[in-house]
Backbone as CSV, one residue per row, in Angstrom:
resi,resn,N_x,N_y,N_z,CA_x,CA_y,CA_z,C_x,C_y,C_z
1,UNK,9.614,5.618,-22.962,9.129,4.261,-23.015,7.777,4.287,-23.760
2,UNK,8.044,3.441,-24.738,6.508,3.063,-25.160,5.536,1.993,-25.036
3,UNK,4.693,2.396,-24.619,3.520,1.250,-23.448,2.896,0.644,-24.631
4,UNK,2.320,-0.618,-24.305,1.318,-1.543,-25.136,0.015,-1.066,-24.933
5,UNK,-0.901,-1.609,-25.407,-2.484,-1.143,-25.087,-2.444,-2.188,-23.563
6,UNK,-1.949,-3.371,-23.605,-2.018,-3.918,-22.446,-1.794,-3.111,-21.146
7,UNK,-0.467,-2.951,-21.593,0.597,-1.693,-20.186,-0.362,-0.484,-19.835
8,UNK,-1.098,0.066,-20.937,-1.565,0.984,-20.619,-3.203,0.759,-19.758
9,UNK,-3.439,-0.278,-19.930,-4.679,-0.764,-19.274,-4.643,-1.241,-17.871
10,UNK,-3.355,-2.052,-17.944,-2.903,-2.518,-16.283,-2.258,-1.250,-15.557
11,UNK,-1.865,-0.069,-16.101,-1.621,1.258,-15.582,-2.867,1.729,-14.536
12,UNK,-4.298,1.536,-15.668,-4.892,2.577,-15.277,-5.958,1.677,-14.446
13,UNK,-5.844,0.187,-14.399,-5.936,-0.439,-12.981,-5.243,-0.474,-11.944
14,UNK,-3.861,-0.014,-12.243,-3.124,0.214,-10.861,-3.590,1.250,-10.665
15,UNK,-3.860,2.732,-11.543,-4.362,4.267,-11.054,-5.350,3.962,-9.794
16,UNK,-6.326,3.353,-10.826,-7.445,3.186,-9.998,-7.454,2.739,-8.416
17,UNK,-6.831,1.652,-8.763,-6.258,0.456,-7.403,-5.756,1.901,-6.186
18,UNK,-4.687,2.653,-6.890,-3.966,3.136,-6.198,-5.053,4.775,-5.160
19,UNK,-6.115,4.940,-6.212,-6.683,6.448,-6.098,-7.747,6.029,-4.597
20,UNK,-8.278,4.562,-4.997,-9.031,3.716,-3.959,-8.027,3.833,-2.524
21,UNK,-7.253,3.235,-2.775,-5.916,3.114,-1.314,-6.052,4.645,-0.468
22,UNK,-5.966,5.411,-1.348,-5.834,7.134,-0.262,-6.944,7.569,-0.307
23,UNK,-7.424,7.021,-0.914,-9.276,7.983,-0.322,-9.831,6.676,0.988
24,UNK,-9.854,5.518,0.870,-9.808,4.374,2.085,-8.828,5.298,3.496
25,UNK,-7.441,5.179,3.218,-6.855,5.161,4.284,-6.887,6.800,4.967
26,UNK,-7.403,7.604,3.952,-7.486,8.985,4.466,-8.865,8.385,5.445
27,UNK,-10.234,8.302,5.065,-11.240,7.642,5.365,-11.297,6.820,6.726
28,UNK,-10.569,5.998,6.774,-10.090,5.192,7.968,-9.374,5.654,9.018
29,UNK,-8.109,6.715,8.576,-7.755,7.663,9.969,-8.549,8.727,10.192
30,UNK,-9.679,8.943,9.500,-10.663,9.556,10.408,-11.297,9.157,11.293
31,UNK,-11.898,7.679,10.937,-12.379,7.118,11.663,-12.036,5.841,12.688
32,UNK,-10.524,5.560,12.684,-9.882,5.197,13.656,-10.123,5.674,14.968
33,UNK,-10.261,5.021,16.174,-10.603,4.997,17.446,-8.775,5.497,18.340
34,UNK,-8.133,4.609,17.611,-6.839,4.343,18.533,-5.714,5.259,17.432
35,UNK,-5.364,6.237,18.798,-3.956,7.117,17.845,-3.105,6.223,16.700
36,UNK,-2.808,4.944,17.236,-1.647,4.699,16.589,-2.205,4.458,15.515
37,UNK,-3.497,3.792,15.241,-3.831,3.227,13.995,-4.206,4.453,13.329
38,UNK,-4.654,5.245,13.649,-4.599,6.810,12.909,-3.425,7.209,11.922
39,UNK,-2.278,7.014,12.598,-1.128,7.030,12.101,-0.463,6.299,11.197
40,UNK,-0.508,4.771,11.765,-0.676,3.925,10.852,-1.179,4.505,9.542
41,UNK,-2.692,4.270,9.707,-3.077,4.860,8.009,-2.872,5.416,7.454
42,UNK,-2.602,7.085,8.106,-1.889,8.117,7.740,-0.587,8.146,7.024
43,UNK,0.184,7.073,7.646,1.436,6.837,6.958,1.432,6.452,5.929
44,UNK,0.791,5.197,5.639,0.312,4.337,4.809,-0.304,5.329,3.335
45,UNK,-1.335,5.733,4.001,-1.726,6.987,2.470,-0.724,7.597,1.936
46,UNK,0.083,8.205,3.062,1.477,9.056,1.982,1.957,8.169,1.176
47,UNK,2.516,6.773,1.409,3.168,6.365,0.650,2.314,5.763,-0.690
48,UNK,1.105,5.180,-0.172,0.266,5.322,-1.535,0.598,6.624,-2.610
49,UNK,0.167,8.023,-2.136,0.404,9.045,-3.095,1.934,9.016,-3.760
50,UNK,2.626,8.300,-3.262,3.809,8.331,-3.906,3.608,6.874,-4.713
51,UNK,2.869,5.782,-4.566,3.231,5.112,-5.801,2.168,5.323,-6.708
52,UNK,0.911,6.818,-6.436,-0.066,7.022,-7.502,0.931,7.961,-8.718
53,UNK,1.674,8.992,-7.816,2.851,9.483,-8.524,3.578,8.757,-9.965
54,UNK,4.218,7.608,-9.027,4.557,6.756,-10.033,3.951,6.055,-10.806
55,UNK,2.781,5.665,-11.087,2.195,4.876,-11.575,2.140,5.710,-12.582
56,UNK,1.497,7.458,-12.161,0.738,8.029,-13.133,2.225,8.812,-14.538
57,UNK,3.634,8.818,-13.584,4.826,9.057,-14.794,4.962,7.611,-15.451
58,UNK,4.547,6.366,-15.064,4.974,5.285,-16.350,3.391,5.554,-17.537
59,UNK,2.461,5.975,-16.791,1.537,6.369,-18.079,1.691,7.346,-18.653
60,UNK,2.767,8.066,-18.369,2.955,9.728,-19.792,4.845,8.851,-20.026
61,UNK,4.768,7.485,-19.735,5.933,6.967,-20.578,7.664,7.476,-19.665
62,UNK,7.356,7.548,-18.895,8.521,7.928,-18.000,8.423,7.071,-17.215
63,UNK,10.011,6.133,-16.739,10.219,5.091,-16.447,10.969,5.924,-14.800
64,UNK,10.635,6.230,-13.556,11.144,7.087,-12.231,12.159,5.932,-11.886
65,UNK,13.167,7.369,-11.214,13.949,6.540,-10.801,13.721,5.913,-9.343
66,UNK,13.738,4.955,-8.978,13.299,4.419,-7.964,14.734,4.324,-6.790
67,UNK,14.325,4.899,-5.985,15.110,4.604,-4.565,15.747,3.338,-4.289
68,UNK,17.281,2.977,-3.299,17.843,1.598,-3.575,16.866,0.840,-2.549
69,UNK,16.178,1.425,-1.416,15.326,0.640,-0.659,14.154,1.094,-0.805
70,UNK,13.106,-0.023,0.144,11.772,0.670,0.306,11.456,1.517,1.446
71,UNK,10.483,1.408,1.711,10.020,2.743,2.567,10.662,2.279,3.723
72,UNK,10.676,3.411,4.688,11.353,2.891,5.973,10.412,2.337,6.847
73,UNK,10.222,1.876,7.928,9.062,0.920,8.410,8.884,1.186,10.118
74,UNK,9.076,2.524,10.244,9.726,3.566,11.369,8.198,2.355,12.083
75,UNK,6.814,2.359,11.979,6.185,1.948,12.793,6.052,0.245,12.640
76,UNK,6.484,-0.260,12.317,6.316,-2.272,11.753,6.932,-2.540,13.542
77,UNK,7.605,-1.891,13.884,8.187,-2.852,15.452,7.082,-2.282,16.542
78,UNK,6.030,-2.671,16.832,5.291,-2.088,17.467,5.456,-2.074,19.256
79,UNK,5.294,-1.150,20.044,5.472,-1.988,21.282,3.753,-2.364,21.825
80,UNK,3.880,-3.501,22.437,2.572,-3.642,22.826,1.716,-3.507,24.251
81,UNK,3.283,-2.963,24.857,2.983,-2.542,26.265,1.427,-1.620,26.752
82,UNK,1.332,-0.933,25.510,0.520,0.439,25.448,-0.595,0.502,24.876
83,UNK,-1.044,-0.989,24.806,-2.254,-1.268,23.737,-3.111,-0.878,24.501
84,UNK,-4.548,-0.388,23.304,-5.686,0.361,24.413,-6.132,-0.537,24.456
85,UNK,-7.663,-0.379,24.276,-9.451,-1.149,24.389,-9.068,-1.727,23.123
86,UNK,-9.645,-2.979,22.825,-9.783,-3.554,21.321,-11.286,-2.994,20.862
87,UNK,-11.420,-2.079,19.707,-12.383,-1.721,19.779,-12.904,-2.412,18.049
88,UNK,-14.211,-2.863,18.158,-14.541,-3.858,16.816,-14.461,-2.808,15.951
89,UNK,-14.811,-1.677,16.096,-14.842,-0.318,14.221,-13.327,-0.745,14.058
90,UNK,-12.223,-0.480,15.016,-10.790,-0.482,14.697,-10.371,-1.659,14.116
91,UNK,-10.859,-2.964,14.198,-10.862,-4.252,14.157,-11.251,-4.262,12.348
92,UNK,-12.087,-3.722,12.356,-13.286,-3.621,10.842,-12.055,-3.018,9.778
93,UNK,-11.777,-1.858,10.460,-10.851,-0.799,9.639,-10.063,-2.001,9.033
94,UNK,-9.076,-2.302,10.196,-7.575,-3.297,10.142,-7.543,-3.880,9.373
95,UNK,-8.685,-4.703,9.298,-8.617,-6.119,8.873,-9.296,-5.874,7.184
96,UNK,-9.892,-4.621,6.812,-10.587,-4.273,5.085,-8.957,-3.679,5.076
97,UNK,-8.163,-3.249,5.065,-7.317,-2.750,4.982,-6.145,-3.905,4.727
98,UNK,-5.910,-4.575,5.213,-4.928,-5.670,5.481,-5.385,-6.215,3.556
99,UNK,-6.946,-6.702,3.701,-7.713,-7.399,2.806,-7.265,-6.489,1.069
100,UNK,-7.738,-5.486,1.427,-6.965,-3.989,0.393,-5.658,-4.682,0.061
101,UNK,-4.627,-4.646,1.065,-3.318,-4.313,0.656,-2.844,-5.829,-0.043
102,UNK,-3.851,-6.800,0.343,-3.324,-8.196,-0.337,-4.008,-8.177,-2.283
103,UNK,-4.915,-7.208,-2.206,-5.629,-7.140,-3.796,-4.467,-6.885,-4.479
104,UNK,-4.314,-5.572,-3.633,-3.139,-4.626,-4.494,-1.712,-5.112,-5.071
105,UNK,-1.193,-6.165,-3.814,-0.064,-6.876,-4.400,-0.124,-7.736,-5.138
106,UNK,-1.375,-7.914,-5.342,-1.589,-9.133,-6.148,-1.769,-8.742,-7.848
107,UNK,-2.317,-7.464,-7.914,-2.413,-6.919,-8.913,-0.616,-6.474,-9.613
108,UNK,0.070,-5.704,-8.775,1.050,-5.450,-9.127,2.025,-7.140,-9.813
109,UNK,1.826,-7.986,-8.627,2.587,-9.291,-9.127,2.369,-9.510,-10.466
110,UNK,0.840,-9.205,-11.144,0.255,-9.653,-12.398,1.148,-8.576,-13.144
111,UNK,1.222,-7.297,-12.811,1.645,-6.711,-13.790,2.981,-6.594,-13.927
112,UNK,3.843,-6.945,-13.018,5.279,-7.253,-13.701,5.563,-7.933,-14.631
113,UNK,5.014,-9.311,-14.587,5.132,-10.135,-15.283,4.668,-9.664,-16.771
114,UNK,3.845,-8.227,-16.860,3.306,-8.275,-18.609,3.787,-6.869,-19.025
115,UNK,4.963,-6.316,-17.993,5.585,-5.350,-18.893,7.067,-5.668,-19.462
116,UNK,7.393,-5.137,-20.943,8.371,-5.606,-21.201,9.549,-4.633,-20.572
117,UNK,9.676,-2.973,-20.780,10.598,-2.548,-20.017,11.233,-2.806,-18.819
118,UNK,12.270,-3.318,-18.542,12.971,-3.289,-17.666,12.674,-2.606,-15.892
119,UNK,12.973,-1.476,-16.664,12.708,-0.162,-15.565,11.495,-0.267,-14.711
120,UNK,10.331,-0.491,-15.642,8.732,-0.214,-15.146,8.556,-1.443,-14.503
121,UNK,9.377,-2.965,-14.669,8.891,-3.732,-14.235,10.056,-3.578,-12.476
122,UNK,10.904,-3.068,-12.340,11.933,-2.666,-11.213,11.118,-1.386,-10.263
123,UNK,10.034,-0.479,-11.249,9.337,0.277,-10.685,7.878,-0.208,-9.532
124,UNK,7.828,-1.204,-10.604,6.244,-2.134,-10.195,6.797,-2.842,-9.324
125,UNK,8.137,-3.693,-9.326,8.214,-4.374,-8.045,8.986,-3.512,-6.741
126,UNK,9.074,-2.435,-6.681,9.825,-1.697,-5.722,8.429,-1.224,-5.144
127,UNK,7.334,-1.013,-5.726,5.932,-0.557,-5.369,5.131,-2.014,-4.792
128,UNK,5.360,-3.101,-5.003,4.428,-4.134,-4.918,5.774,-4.708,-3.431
129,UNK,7.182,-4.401,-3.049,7.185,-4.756,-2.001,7.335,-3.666,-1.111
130,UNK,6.537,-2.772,-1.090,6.137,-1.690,-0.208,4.754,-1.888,0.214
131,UNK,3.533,-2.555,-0.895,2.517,-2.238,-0.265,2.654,-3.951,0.720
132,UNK,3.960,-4.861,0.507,3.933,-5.885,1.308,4.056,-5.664,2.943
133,UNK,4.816,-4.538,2.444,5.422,-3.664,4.191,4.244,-3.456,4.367
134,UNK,3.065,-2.660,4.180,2.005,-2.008,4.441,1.453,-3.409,5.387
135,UNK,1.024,-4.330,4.343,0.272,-5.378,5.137,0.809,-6.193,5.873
136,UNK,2.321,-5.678,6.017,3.488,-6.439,7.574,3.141,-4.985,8.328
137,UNK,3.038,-4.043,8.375,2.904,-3.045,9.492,1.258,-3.597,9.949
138,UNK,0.153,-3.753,9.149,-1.271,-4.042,9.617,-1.006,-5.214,10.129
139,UNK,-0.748,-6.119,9.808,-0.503,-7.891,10.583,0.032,-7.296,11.741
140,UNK,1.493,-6.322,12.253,1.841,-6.709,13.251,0.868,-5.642,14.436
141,UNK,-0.096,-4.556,13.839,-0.942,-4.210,14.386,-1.998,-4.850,14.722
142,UNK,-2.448,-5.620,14.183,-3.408,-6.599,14.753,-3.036,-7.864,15.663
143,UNK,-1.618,-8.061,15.542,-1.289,-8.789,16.167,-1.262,-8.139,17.962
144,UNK,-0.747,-7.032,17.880,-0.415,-6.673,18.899,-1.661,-6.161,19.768
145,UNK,-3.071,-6.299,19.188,-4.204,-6.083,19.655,-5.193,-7.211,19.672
146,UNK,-4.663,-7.953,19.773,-5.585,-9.612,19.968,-5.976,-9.672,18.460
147,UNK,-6.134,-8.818,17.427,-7.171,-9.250,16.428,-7.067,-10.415,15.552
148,UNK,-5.810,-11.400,15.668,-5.351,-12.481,14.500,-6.246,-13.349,15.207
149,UNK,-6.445,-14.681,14.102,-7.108,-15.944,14.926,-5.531,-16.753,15.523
């Protein structure tokens, strides 16, 4: 595939976008209070490194083949029987995180729309409704800890 100067610019704002996401969510399950949200993030970063992966084969022009679904969402059904302390750092984390994952889709939405390949734009949206899962797994974590208004 051969990229535009455009493609190649909205690439290396998704790089960026994407290099921000796992150094944050590594960052944040350190400093998470509550196991699950540890995990949470934790999860969350892997799958970032997999769409920095991809991002970084449509910039050496390789169009990946993308999986028929998205990620699996093993933690999105939360139970809330088991909720701890609401603690405000965990609250802080959640909610810059949630805020993160709405930039990011928003960026990807822009860039479907301005690639012409096929593939990269099936790549970009298989990546842009994963990081939607991301911010449906954080919503239903905050939900399940008082934090929504």
């Amino acid at each position: 595939m051969k990229l535009t100067q455009k493609e190649t610019t909205l690439l290396k704002d998704l790089k960026s976008s994407e290099e921000l996401c796992i150094e944050k969510y590594g960052t944040y399950a350190e400093r998470a209070e509550d196991p699950t949200l540890k995990m949470l993030f934790e999860s969350i970063r892997e799958a970032e490194k997999t769409h920095l992966q991809t991002i970084e084969s449509l910039m050496q022009g390789t169009v990946p083949m993308m999986g028929g679904g998205s990620q699996q969402q093993q933690n999105s059904e939360q139970s809330c029987d088991n909720c701890c302390r609401r603690s405000e750092n965990d609250e802080f984390l959640v909610r810059d995180a949630l805020d993160t994952e709405k930039h990011v889709s928003s960026l990807y939405d822009t860039c479907i729309f301005e690639f012409n390949d096929a593939g990269a734009r099936n790549a970009l949206n298989h990546i842009q409704k994963e990081e939607q899962e991301h911010g449906k797994r954080l919503y239903d974590y905050m939900a399940c800890h008082g934090m929504t208004a």
